[in-house]
Biopython code that builds the backbone (N, CA, C, O; Angstrom):
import numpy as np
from Bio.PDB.StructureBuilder import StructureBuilder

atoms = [
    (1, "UNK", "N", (165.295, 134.628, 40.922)),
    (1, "UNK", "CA", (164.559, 133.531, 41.495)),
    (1, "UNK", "C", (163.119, 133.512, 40.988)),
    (1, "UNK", "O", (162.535, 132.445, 40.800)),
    (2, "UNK", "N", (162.575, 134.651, 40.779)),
    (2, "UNK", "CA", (161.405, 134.332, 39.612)),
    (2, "UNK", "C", (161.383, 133.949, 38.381)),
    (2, "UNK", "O", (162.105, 134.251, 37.430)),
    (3, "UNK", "N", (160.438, 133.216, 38.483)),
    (3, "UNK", "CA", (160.204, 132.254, 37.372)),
    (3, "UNK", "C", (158.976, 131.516, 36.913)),
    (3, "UNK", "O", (158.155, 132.179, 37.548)),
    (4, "UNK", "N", (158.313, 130.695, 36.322)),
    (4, "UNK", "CA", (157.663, 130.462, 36.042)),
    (4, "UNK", "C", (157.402, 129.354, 37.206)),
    (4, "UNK", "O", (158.377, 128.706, 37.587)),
    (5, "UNK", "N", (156.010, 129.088, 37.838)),
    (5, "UNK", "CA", (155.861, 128.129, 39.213)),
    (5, "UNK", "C", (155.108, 127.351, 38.381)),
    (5, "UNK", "O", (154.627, 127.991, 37.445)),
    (6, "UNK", "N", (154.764, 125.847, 38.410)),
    (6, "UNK", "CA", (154.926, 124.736, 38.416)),
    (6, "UNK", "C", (153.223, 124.593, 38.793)),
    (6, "UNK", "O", (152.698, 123.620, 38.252)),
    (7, "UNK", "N", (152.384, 125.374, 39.580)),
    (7, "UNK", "CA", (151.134, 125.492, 40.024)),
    (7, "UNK", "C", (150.554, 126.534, 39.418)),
    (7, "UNK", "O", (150.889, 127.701, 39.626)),
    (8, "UNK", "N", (149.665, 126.179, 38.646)),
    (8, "UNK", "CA", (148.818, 127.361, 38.289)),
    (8, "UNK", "C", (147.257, 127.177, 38.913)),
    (8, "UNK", "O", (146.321, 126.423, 38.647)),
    (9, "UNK", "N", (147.442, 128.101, 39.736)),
    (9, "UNK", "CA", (145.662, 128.839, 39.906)),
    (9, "UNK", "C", (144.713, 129.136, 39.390)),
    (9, "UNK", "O", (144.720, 130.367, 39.370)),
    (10, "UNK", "N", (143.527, 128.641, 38.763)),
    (10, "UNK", "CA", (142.470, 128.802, 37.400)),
    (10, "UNK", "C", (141.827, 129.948, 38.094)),
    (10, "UNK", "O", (141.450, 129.884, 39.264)),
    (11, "UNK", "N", (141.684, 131.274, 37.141)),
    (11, "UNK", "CA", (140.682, 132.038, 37.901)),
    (11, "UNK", "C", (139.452, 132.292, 38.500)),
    (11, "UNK", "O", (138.605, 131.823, 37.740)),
    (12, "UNK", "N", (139.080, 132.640, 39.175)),
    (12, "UNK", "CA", (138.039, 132.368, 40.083)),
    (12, "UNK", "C", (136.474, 132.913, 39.309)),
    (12, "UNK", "O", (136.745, 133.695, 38.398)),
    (13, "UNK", "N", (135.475, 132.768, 39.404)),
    (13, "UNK", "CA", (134.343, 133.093, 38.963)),
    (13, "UNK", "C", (134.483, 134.507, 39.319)),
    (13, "UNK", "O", (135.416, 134.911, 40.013)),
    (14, "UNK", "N", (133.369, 135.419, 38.750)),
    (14, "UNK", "CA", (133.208, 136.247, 39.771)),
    (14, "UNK", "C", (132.225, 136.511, 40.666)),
    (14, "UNK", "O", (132.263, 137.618, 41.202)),
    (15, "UNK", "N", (130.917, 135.388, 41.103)),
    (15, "UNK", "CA", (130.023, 135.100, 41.448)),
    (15, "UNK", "C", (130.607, 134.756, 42.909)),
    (15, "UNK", "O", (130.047, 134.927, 43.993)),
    (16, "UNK", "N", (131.780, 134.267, 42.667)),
    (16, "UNK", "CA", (132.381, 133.731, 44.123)),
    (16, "UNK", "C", (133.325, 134.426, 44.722)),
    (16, "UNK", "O", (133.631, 134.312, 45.909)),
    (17, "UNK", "N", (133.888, 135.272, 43.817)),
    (17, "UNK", "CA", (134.611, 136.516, 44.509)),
    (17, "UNK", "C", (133.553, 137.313, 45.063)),
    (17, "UNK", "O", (133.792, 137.644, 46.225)),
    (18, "UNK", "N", (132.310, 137.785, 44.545)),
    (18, "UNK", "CA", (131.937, 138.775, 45.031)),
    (18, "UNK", "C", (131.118, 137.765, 46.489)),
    (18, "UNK", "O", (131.042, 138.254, 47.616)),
    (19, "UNK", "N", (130.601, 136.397, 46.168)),
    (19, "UNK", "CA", (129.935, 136.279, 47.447)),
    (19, "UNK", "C", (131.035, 135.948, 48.581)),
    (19, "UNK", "O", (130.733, 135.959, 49.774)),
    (20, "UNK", "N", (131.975, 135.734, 48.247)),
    (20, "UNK", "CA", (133.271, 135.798, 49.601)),
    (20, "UNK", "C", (133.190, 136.802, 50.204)),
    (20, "UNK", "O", (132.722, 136.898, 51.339)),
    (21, "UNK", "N", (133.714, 137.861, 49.413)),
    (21, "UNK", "CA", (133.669, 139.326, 49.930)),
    (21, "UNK", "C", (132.540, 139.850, 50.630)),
    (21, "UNK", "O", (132.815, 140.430, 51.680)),
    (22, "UNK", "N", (131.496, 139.794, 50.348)),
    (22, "UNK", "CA", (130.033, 139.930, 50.968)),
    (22, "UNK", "C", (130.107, 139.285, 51.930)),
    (22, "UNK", "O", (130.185, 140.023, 52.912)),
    (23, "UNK", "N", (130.133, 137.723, 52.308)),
    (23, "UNK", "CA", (129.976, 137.427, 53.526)),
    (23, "UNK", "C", (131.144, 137.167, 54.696)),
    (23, "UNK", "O", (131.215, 136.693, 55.829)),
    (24, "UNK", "N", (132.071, 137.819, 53.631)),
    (24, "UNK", "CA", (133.549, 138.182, 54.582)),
    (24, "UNK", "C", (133.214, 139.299, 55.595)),
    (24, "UNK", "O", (133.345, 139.337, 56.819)),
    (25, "UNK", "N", (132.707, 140.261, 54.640)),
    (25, "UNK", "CA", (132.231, 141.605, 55.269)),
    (25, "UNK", "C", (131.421, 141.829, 56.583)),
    (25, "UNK", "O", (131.533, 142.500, 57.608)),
    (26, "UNK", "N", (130.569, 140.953, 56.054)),
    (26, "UNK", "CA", (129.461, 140.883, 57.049)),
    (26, "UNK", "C", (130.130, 140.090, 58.470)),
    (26, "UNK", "O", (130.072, 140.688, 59.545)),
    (27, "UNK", "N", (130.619, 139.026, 58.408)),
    (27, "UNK", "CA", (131.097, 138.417, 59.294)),
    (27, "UNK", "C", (131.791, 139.654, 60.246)),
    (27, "UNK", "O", (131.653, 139.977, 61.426)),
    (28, "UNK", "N", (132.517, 140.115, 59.242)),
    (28, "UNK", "CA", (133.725, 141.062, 60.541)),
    (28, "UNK", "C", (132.546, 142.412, 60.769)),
    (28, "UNK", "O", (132.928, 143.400, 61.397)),
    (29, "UNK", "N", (131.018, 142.356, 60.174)),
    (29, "UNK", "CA", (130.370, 143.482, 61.207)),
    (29, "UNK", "C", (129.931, 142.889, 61.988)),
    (29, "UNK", "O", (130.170, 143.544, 63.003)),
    (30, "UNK", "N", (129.435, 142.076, 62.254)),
    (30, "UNK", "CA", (128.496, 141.455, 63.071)),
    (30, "UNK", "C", (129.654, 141.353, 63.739)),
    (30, "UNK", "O", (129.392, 141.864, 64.828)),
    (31, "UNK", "N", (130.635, 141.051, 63.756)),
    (31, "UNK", "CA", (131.658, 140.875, 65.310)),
    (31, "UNK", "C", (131.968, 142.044, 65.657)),
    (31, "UNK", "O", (132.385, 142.048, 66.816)),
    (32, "UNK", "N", (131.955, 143.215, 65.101)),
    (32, "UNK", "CA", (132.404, 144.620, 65.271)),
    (32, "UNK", "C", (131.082, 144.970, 66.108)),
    (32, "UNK", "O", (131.111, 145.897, 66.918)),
    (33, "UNK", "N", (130.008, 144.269, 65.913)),
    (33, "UNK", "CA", (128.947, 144.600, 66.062)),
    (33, "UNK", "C", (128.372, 144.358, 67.799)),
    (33, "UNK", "O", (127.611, 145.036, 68.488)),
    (34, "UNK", "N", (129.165, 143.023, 68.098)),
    (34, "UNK", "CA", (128.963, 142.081, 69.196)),
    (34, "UNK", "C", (130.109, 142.313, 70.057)),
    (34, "UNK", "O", (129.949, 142.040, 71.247)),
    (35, "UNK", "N", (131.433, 142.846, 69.616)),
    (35, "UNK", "CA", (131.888, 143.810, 70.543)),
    (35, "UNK", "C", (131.393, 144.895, 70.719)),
    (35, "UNK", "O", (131.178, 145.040, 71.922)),
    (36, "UNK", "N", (130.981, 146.070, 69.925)),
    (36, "UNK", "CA", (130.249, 147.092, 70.926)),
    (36, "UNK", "C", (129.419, 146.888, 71.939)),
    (36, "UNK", "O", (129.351, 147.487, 73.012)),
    (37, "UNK", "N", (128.680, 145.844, 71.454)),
    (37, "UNK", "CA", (127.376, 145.199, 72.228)),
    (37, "UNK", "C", (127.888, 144.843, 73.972)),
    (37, "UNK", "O", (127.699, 145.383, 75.062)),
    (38, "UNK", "N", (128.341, 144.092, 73.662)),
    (38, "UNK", "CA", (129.503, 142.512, 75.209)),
    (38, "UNK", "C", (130.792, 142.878, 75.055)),
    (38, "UNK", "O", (131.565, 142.272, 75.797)),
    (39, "UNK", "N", (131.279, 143.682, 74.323)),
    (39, "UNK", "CA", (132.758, 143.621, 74.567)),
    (39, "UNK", "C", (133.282, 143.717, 75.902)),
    (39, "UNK", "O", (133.696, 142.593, 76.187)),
    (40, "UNK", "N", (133.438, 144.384, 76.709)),
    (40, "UNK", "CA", (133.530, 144.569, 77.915)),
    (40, "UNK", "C", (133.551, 142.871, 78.740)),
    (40, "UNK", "O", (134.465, 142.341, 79.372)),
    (41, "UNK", "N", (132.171, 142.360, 78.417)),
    (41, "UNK", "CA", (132.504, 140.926, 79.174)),
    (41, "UNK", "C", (133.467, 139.762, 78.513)),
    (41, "UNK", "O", (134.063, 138.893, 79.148)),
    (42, "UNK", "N", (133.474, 139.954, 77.083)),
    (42, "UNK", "CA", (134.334, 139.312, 76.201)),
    (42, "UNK", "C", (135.316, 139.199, 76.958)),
    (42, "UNK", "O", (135.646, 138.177, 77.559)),
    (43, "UNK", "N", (135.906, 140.364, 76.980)),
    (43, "UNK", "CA", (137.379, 140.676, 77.318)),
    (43, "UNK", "C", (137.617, 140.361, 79.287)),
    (43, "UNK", "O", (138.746, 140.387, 79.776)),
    (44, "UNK", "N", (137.084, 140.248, 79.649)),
    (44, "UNK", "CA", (136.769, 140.226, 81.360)),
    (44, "UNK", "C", (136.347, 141.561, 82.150)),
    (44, "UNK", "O", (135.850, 141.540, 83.276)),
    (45, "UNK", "N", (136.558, 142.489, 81.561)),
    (45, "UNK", "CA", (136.620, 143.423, 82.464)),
    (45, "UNK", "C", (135.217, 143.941, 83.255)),
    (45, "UNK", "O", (135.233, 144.852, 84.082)),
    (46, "UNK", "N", (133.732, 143.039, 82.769)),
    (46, "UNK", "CA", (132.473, 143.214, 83.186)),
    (46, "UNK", "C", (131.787, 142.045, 83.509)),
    (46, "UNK", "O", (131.611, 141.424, 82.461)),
    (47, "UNK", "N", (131.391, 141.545, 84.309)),
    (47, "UNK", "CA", (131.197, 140.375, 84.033)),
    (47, "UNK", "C", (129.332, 139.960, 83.466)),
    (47, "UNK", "O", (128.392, 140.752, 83.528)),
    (48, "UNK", "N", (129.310, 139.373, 83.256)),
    (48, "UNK", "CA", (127.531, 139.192, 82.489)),
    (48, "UNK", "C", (126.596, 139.428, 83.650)),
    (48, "UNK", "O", (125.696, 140.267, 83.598)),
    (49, "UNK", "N", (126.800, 138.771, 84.550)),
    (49, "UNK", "CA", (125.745, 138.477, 85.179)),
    (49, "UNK", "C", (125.209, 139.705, 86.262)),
    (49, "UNK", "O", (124.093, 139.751, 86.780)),
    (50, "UNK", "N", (126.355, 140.702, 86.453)),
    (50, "UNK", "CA", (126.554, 142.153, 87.097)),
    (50, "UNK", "C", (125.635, 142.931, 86.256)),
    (50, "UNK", "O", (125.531, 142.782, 85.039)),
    (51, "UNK", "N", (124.925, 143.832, 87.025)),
    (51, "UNK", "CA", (123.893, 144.651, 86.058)),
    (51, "UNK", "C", (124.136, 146.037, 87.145)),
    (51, "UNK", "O", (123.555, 147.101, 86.928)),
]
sb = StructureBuilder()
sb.init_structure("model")
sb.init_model(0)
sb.init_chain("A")
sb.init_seg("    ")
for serial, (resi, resn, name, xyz) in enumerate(atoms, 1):
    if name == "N":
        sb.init_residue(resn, " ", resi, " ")
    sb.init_atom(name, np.array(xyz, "f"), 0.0, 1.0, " ", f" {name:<3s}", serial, name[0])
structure = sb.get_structure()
């Protein structure tokens, strides 16, 4: 069943691979980041306004 597909994909720069990856990265720290932070209320188990 392989074979030659009908769509070809032009390769990508690498200016744009690497800035994907970079601000892919960053995205998933800063949320890694903002759950350590609030996770707890994220999820329900604290609520914000409780100190």
């Amino acid at each position: 069943m392989a074979g030659k597909h009908p769509i070809q994909i032009p390769p990508v720069r690498p200016l744009y691979r690497f800035a994907a990856t970079g601000l892919g990265a960053s995205m998933w720290f800063f949320l890694m980041y903002r759950a350590k932070q609030d996770g707890a209320a994220l999820l329900g188990l604290k609520h914000p306004w409780d100190h």
